[in-house]
C-alpha positions, 0 to 999 in steps of 0.5 A, a space after each residue: 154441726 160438731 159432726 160436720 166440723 170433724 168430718 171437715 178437719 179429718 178430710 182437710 188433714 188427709 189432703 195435708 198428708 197427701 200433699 206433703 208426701 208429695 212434697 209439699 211444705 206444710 209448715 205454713 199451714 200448721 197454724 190453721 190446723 192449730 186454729 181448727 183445734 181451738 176452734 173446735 175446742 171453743 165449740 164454734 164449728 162454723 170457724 172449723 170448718 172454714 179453718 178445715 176447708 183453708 187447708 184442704 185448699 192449701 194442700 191443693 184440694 177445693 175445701 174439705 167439703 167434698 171428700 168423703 
């Protein structure tokens, strides 16, 4: 599951730096990220990746589930 949650954060984060070479203001978002971490942190992955997919979808993608 640990796994999972990393894959999901990475991916989430790639579509956040996309999105904000696109213009896009990622400041309200930062306060996920910095969840993902905690919560990753605090080894309860499910939250990660929920947290991870918030982002994927503020940066414009459906979660982080479906990039590679």
């Amino acid at each position: 599951m640990m796994l999972e949650a990393l894959k999901h954060i990475a991916a989430a984060l790639k579509l956040l730096k996309q999105a904000k070479r696109r213009g896009v203001d990622v400041k309200p978002v930062r306060p996920l990220v910095k969840q993902c971490t905690q919560a990753l942190k605090s080894k309860d992955y499910a939250a990660a990746i929920r947290f991870a997919d918030e982002v994927a979808r503020y940066a414009g993608g459906d979660s982080a589930a479906g990039m590679p």
